[in-house]
VEXMI-854625 format. One line per 2 residues: number of its first residue (from 1); their letters; for each residue x, y, z of C-alpha. Coordinates in pm, 1 decimal, decimal comma, padded with zeros to 6 digits. Layout:
REM residues N
NUM) a) X Y Z ~ ... .
This chain:
REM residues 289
1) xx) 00000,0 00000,0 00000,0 ~ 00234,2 00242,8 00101,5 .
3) xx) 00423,3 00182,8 -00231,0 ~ 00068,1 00235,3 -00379,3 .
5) xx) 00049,0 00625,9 -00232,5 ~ 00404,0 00666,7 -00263,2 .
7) xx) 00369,0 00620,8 -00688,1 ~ 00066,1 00854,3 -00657,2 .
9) xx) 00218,9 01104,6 -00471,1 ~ 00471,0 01104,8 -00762,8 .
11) xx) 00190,2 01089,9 -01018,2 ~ 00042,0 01454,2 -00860,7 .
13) xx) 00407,9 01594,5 -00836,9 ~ 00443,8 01542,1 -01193,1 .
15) xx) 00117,1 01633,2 -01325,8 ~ 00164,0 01973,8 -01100,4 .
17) xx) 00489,9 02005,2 -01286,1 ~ 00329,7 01971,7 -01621,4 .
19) xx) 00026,6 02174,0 -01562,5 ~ 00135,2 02482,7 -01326,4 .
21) xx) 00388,1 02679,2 -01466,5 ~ 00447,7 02849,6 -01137,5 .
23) xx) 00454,9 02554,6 -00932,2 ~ 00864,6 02642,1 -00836,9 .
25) xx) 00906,2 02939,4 -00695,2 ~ 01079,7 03223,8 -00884,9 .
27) xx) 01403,5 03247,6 -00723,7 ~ 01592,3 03513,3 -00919,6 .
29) xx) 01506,0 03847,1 -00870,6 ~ 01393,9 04085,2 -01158,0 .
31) xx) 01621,6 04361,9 -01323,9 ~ 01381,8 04631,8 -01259,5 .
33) xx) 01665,9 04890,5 -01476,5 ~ 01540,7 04703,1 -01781,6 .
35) xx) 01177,4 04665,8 -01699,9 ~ 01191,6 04282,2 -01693,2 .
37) xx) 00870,5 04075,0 -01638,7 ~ 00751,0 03715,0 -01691,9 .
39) xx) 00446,1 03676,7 -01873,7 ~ 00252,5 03292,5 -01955,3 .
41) xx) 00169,0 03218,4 -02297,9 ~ -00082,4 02935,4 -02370,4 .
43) xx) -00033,5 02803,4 -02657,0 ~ -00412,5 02742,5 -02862,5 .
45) xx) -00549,2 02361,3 -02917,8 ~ -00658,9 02117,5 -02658,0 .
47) xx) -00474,2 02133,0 -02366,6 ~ -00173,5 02332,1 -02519,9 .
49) xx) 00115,4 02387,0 -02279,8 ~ 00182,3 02767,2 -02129,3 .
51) xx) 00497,0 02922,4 -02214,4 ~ 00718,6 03073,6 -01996,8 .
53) xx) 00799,6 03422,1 -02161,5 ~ 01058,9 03694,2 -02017,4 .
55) xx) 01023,3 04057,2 -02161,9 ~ 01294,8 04323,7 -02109,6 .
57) xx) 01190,1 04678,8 -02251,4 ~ 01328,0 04998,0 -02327,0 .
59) xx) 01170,5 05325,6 -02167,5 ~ 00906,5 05461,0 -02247,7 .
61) xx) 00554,6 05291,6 -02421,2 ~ 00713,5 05229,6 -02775,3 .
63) xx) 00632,2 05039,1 -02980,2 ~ 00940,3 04919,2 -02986,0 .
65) xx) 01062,1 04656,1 -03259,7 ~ 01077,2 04298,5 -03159,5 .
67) xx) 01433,5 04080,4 -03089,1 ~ 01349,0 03717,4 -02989,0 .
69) xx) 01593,6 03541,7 -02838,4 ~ 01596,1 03143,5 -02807,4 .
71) xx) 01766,6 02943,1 -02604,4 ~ 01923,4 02647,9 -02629,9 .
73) xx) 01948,3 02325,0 -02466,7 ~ 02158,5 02205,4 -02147,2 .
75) xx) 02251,5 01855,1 -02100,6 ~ 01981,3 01678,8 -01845,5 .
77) xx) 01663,7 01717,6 -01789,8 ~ 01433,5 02031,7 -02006,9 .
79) xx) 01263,9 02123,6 -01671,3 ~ 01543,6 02178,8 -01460,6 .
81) xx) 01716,2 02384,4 -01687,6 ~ 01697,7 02741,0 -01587,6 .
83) xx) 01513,8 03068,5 -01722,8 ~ 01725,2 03189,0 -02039,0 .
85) xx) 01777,3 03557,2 -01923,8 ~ 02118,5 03639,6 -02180,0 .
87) xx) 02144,1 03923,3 -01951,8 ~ 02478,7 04125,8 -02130,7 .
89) xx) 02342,9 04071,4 -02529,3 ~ 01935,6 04168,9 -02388,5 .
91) xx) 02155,4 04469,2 -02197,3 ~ 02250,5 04580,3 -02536,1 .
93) xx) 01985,4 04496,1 -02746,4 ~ 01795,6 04707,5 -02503,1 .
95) xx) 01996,3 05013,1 -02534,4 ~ 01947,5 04975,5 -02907,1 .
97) xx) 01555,1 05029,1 -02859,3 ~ 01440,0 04669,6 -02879,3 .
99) xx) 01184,0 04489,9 -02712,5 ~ 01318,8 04167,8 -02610,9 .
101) xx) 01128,4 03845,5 -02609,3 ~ 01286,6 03524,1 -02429,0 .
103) xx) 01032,9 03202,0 -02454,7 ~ 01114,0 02866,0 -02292,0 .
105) xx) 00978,8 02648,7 -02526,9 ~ 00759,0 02333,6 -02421,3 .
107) xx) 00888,3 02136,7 -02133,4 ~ 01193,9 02347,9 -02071,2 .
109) xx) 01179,3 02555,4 -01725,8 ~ 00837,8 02648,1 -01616,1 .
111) xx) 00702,9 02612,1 -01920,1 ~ 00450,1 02329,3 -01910,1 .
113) xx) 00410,6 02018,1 -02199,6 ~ 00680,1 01811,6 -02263,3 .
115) xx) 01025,0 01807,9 -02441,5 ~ 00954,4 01628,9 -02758,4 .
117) xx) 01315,0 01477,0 -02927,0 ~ 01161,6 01341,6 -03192,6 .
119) xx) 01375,0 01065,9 -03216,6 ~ 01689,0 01140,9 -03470,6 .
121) xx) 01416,7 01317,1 -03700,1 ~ 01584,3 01680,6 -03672,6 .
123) xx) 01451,8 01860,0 -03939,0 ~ 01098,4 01788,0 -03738,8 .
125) xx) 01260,9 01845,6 -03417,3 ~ 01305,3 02240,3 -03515,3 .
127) xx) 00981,3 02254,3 -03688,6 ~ 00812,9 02128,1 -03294,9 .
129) xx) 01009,7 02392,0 -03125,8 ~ 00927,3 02702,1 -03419,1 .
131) xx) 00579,4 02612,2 -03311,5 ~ 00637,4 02756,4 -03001,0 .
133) xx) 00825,3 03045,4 -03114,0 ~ 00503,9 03098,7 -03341,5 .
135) xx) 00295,8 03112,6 -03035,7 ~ 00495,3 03325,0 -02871,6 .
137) xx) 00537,6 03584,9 -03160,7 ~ 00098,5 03578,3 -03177,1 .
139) xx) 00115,7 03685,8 -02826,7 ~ 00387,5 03957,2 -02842,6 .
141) xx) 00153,4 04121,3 -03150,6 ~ -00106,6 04164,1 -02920,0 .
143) xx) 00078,3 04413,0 -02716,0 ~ 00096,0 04808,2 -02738,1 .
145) xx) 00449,0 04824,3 -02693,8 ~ 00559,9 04566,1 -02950,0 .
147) xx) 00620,3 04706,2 -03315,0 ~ 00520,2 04354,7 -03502,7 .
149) xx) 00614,3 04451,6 -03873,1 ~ 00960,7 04507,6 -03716,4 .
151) xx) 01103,5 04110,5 -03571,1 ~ 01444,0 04007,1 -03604,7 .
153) xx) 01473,7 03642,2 -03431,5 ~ 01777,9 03485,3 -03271,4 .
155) xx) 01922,6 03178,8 -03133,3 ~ 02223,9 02998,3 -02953,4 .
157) xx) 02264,1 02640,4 -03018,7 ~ 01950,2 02440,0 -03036,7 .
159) xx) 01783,6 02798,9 -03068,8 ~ 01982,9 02866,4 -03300,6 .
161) xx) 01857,9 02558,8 -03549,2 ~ 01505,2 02639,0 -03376,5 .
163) xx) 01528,2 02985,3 -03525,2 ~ 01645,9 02917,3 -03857,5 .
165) xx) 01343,9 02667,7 -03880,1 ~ 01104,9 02897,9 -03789,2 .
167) xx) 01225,2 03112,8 -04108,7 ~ 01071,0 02826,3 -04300,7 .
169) xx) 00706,7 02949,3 -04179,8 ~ 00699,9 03256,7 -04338,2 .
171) xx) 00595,5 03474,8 -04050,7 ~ 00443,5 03825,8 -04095,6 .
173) xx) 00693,5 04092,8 -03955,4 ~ 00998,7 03889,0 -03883,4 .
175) xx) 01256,9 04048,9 -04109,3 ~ 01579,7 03878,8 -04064,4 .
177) xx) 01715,4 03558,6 -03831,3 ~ 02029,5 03564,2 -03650,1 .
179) xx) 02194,1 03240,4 -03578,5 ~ 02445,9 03195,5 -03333,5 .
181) xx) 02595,3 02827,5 -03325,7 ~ 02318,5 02658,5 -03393,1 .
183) xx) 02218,8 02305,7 -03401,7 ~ 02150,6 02010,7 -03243,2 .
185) xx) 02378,7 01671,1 -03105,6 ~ 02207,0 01403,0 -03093,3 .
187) xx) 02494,0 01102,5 -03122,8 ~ 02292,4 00817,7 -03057,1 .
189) xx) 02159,5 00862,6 -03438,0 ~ 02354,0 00726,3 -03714,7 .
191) xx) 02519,7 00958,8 -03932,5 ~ 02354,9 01254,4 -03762,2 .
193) xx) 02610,7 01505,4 -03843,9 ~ 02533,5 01431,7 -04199,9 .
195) xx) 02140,1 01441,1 -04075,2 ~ 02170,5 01788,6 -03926,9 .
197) xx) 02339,3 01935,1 -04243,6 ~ 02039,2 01765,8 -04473,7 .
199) xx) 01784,6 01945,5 -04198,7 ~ 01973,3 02288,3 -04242,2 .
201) xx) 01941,1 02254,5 -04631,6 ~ 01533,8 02188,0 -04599,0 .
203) xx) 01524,4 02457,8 -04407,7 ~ 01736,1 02696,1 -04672,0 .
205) xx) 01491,5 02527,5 -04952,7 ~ 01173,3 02666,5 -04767,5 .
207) xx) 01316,7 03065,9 -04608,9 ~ 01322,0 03387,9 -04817,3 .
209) xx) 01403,1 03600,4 -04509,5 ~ 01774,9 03680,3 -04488,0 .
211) xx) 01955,7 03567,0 -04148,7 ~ 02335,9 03601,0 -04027,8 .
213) xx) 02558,2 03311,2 -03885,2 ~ 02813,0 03290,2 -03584,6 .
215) xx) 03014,8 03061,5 -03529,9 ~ 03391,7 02957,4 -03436,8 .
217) xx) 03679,1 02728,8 -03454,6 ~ 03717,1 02615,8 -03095,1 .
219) xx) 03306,3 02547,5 -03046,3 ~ 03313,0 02204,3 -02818,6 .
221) xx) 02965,9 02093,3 -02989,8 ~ 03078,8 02123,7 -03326,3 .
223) xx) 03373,8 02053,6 -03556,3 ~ 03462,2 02342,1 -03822,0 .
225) xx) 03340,2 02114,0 -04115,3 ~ 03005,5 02042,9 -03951,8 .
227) xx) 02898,8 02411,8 -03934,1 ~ 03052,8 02464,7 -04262,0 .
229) xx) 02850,0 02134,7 -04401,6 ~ 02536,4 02260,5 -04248,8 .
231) xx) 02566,3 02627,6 -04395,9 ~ 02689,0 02504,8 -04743,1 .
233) xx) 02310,8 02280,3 -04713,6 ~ 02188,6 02631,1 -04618,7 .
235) xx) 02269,5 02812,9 -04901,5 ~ 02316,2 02622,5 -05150,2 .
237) xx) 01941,9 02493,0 -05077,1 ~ 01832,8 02881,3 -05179,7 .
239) xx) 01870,3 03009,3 -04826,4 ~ 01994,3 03365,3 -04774,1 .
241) xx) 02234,8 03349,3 -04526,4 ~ 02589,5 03520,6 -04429,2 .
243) xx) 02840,6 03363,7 -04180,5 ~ 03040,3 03558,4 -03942,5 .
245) xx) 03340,8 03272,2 -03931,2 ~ 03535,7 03466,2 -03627,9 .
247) xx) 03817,5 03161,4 -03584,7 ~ 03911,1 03051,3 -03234,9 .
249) xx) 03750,7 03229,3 -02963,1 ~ 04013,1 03365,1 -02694,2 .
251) xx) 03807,7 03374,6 -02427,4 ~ 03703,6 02994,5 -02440,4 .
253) xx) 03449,1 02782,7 -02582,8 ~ 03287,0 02949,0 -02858,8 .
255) xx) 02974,6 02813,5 -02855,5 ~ 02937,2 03031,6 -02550,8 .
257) xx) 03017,3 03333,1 -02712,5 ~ 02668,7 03510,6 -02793,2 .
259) xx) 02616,1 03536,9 -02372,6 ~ 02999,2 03644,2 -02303,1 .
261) xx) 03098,4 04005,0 -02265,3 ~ 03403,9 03873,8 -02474,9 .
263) xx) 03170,0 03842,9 -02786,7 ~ 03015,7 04154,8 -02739,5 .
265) xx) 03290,0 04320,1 -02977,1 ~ 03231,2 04008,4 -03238,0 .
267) xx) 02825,5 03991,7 -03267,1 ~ 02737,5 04349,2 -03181,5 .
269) xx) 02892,0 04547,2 -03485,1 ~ 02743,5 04289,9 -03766,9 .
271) xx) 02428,9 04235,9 -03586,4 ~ 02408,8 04636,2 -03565,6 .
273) xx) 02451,5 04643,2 -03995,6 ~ 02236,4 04328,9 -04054,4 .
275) xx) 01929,1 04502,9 -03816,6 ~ 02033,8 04808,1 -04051,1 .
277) xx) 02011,4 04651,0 -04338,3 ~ 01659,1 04433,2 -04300,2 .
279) xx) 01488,0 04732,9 -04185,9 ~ 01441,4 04604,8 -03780,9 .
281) xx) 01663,8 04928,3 -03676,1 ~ 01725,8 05266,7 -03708,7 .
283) xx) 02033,5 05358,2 -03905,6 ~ 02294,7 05422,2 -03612,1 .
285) xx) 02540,8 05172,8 -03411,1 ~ 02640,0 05228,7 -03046,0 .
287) xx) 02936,8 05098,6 -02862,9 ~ 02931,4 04692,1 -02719,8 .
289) x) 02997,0 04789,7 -02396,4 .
């Protein structure tokens, strides 16, 4: 018996965990300098999981134009992993007048649903977690202070690929995507460097909107010739894309680099000219720092 109420009591834990996004308590305190809040996005369909959604916003009531950032993906389990913040490139992208948009996706954080892998299908893997993005960009329209004809969308690492995938949707007011080591490892699956490039090039088939690469030499998730296999898929698929190839990162692994204050100085001035250049932002730069 007590075995019995021991696997129920495990049963409600989980189903709390699932259902109520708020059912750990927020432990890290908000950066009231850049107006940051945590809003719940429900996805629509039966039963859709919320969304855990962090805003940080210039002054003032805008409307501001839109930078989504997506995270990627820690080792372990999705719901431990912690609320994406990016503190020093939402800092920056603050100061340049955005309205920043940070979405755990299903299953990751407080956001309720599940993580779905999608077994060593990656191509459908980035499609599942656009979805969400989707979602969250319906939302974000909704609001006064968000300029919606004006997106640019980012991503580190499994955001990265998440980002690039969403490009395949065709979403209204998301002008450029910004890619910063993206991808996704998933070893146990035969060939699956050779998988993720043939993802990449569907993804370049089905995108008109331009987007802009990062990534380096010393990167500990991938080898030189897998990014350079996956953007070659990229572009030579149709896709519209220009890499920022900035060799070995000095200040260490360099699929880090997009949250470092070392990679300000890399990412900031050819972000600055690509937001420029698709129309997302004003045509001045400020300094990194």
């Amino acid at each position: 018996m007590s075995r019995y109420v021991s696997c129920l009591a495990t049963i409600a834990w989980l189903a709390a965990a699932l259902l109520a996004p708020d059912a750990l308590a927020q432990s890290t305190p908000l950066d009231a300098k850049l107006r940051e809040q945590i809003i719940s996005v429900t996805k629509p369909g039966f039963m859709g999981p919320t969304l855990e959604v962090t805003l940080f916003s210039p002054p003032g009531d805008g409307p501001f134009p839109v930078a989504v950032i997506n995270h990627g993906k820690a080792s372990g389990d999705p719901r431990w992993q912690a609320r994406a913040r990016y503190l020093l490139p939402s800092r920056s992208l603050v100061e340049r007048g955005f309205l920043v948009v940070l979405p755990m996706r299903s299953g990751f954080s407080k956001s309720t649903g599940l993580y779905n892998s999608v077994g060593c299908n990656t191509e459908s893997n980035g499609l599942q977690q656009a979805d969400d993005i989707v979602a969250v960009l319906d939302h974000i329209a909704t609001l006064p202070q968000a300029d919606a004809t004006r997106i640019i969308v980012m991503g580190q690492s499994h955001g990265g690929m998440s980002t690039l995938a969403l490009g395949t949707l065709g979403r209204p007011g998301v002008r450029g995507l910004v890619n910063f080591a993206g991808g996704l490892r998933t070893e146990n699956c035969p060939a699956w460097e050779s998988g993720l490039a043939r993802a990449f090039g569907a993804y370049g088939r089905q995108t008109r909107v331009p987007s802009l690469w990062f990534y380096g030499d010393n990167d500990s998730y991938w080898r030189r010739d897998t990014w350079e296999a996956m953007y070659a898929a990229y572009t030579e698929a149709g896709g519209n894309a220009r890499m920022v190839a900035f060799g070995t990162f000095a200040a260490g692994d360099a699929h880090g680099m997009f949250a470092s204050r070392s990679g300000l100085d890399i990412w900031l001035p050819e972000f600055d000219r690509f937001a420029i250049e698709v129309g997302v932002m004003p045509g001045k730069t400020l300094t990194s720092k």
